[in-house]
C-alpha positions in Angstrom: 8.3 7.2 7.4 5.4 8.9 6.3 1.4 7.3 6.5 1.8 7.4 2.8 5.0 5.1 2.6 4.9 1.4 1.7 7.4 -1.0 2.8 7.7 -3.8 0.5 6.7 -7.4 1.9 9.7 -8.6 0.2 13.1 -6.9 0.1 11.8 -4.5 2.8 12.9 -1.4 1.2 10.3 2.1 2.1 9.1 4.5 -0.5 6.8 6.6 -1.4 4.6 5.5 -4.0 3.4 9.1 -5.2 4.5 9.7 -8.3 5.3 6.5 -9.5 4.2 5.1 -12.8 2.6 2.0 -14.0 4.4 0.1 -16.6 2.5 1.3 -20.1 3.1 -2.5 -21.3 1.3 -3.8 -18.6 -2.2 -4.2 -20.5 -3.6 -3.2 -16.7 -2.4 -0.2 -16.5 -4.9 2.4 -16.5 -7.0 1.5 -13.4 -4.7 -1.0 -11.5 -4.9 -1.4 -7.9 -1.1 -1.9 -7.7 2.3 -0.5 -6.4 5.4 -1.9 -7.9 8.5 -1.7 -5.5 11.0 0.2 -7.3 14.3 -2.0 -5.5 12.7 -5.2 -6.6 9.7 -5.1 -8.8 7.4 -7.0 -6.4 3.5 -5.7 -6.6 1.3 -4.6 -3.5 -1.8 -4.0 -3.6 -2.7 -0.4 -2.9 -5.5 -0.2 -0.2 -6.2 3.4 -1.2 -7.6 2.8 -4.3 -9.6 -1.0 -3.7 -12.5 1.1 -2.5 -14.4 -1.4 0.1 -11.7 -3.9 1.0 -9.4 -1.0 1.7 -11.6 0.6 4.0 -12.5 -2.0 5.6 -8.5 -2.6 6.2 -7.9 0.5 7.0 -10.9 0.7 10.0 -9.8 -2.9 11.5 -5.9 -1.5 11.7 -7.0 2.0 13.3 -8.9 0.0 15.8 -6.4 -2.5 16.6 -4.2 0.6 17.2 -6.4 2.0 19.2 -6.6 -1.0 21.5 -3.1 -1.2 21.6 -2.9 2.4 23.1 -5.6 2.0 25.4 -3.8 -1.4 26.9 0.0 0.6 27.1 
């Protein structure tokens, strides 16, 4: 599993979201800050494009992690 996988909160199945495209129905499409799983359709919101909030995610998890190695 790469960094760039996602592993869907509901039917836990890992993919890649490269690549994948946005429903053109979906009147959100152009712009949208989600990834649809492709086993079961369930949207997550994708941290790298929500600017701010993502980065601030992303900083909080890479310093939890880095507490967690510095405690093992």
């Amino acid at each position: 599993m790469s960094e760039s996988d996602y592993k869907c909160p509901l039917c836990g199945f890992t993919f890649d979201p490269t690549g994948l495209a946005c429903h053109s129905s979906c009147p959100m499409s152009k712009g949208c800050n989600l990834v649809c799983c492709p086993n079961c359709g369930y949207q997550i919101p994708d941290e790298n494009r929500m600017g701010l909030s993502g980065a601030l995610k992303r900083a909080l998890e890479a310093r939890k992690a880095k507490r967690e190695e510095t405690s093992a």
